[in-house]
C-alpha positions in Angstrom: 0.0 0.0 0.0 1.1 3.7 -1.0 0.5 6.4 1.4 1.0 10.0 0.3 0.1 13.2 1.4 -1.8 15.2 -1.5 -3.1 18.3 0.5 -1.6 20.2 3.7 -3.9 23.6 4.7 -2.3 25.3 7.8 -3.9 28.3 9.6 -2.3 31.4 11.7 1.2 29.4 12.2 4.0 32.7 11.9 3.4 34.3 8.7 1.4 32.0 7.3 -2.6 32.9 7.9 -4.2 30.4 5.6 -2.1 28.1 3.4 -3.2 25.4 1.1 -1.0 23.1 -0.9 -1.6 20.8 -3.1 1.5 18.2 -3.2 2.6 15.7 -5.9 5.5 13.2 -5.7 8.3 15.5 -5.9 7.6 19.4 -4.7 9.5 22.7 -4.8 9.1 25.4 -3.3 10.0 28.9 -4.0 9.3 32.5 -3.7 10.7 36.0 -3.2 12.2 36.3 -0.2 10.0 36.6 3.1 7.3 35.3 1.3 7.0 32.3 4.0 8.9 29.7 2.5 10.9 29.1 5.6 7.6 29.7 8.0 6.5 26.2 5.8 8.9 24.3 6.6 9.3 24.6 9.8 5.6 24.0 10.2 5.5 20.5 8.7 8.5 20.0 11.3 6.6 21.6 13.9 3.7 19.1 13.1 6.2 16.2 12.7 7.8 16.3 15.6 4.4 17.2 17.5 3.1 14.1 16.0 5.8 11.6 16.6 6.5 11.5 20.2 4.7 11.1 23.3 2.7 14.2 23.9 4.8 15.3 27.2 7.0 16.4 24.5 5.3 19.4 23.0 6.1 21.9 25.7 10.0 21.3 25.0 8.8 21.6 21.0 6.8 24.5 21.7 9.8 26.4 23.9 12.6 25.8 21.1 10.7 28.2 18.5 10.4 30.7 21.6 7.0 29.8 23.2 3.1 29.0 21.5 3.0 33.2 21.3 6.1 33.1 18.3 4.6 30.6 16.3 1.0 32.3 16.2 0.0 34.3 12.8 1.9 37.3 14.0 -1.0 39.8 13.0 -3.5 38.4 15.2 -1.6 37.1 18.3 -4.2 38.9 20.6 -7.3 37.1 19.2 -8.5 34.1 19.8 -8.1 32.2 16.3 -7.0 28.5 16.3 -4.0 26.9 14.9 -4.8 24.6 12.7 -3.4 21.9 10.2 -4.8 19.4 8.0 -3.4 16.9 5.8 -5.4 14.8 3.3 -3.5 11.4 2.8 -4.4 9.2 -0.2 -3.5 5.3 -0.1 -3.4 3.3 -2.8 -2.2 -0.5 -3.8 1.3 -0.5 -5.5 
């Protein structure tokens, strides 16, 4: 069985407010400079390494980017908006 991601959508995490990308097999990604490339990254990282150990672990995730205040959408960081991520997986037989 093949398991890929197709579709990641993340909301309010640094300078990205609401991002949706479709994803094939083999992805690049560029853009002028401080146009978030960076800030996506470090998301799906953010969400991996939230994701892949025990959840104890996300106050020590959460203080090496500086605290749950640097990683919210930095125009909005006194409102009450969510963070949010979604990823659409598709599995098919090889």
């Amino acid at each position: 069985m093949e398991t890929s991601i197709k579709k990641i959508e993340i909301k309010n995490y640094k300078s990205l407010e609401d991002v949706s990308v479709g994803l094939g097999k083999f992805n690049v990604i560029i853009g002028p400079n401080m146009s978030g490339k960076s800030n996506f990254l470090d998301s799906l990282r953010f969400l991996s390494q939230a994701t892949a150990g025990p959840t104890n672990e996300l106050p020590t995730i959460l203080r090496e980017r500086g605290g749950f205040e640097k990683i919210l959408f930095w125009r909005r960081k006194n409102t009450t908006h969510k963070h949010l991520y979604r990823v659409y997986i598709q599995q098919k037989e090889i």
